[in-house]
TORZADO-723055 format. One record per residue (C-alpha): x, z, y; residue in one letter. Coordinates in steps of 0.25 Angstrom, whole numbers, always signed. Layout:
REM TORZADO-723055
<<X Z Y> A> ...
//
This chain:
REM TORZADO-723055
<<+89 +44 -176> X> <<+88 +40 -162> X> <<+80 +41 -151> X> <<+82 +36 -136> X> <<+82 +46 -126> X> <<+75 +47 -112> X> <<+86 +39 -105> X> <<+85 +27 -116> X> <<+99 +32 -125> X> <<+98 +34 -137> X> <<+100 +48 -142> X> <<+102 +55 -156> X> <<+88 +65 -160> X> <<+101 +75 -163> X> <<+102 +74 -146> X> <<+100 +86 -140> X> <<+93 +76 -129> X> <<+85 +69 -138> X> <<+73 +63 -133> X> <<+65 +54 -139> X> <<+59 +42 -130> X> <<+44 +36 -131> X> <<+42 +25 -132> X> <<+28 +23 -136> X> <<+19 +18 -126> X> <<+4 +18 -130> X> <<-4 +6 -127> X> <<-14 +15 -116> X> <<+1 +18 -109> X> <<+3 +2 -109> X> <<-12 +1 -105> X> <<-11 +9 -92> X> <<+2 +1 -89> X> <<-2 -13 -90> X> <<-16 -8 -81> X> <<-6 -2 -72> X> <<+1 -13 -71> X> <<-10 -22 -69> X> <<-18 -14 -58> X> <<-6 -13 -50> X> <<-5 -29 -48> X> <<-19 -30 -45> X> <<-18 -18 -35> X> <<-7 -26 -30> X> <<-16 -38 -30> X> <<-28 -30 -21> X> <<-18 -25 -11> X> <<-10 -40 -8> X> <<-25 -44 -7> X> <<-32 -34 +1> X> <<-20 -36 +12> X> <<-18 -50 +12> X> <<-33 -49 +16> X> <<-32 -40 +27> X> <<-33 -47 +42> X> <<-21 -43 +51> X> <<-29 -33 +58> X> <<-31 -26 +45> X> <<-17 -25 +41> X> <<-12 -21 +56> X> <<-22 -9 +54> X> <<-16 -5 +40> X> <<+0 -8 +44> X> <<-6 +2 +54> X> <<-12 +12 +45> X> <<+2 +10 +36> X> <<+8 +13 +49> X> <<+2 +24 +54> X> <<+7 +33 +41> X> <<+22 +31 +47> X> <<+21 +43 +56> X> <<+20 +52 +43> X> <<+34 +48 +39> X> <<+43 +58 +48> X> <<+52 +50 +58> X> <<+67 +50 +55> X> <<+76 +59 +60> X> <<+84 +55 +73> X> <<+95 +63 +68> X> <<+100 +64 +54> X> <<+100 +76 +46> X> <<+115 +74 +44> X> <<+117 +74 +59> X> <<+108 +85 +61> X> <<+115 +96 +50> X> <<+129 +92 +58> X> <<+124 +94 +71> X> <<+119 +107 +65> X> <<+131 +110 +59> X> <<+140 +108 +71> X> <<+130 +118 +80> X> <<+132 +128 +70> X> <<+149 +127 +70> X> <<+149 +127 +84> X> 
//
């Protein structure tokens, strides 16, 4: 008898990496999918909405909200990391 195995091939039930796949899928699995699915276009629906609706003045105030969370994001490195271990190597040789 065969099976497929974790990674699609198929694979004896003698195989000491015998796994067998399943494939059932119950209908409340197939439920919570579809209304997955279906939320997440209308979510998508409200949001192209809502901001096609705001004035200038309100999407200047959240690109500045949105740009405001920028100095979280640690500035770069003048110097790479590269060039910093090398420079530390030579001081060490000399």
């Amino acid at each position: 008898m065969h099976y497929r195995g974790s990674a699609g091939s198929v694979q004896d039930e003698g195989s000491h990496r015998y796994r067998m796949q399943v494939d059932a899928v119950t209908d409340v699995e197939r439920q919570v999918v579809r209304q997955w699915q279906e939320s997440g276009g209308a979510l998508a629906r409200v949001r192209d909405h809502e901001l096609r609706g705001l004035s200038d003045g309100e999407a200047l105030a959240a690109a500045d909200a949105l740009l405001e969370l920028l100095p979280l994001v640690p500035p770069r490195e003048a110097v790479s990391g590269l060039v910093e271990q090398q420079r530390l190597f030579h001081a060490r040789a000399v």
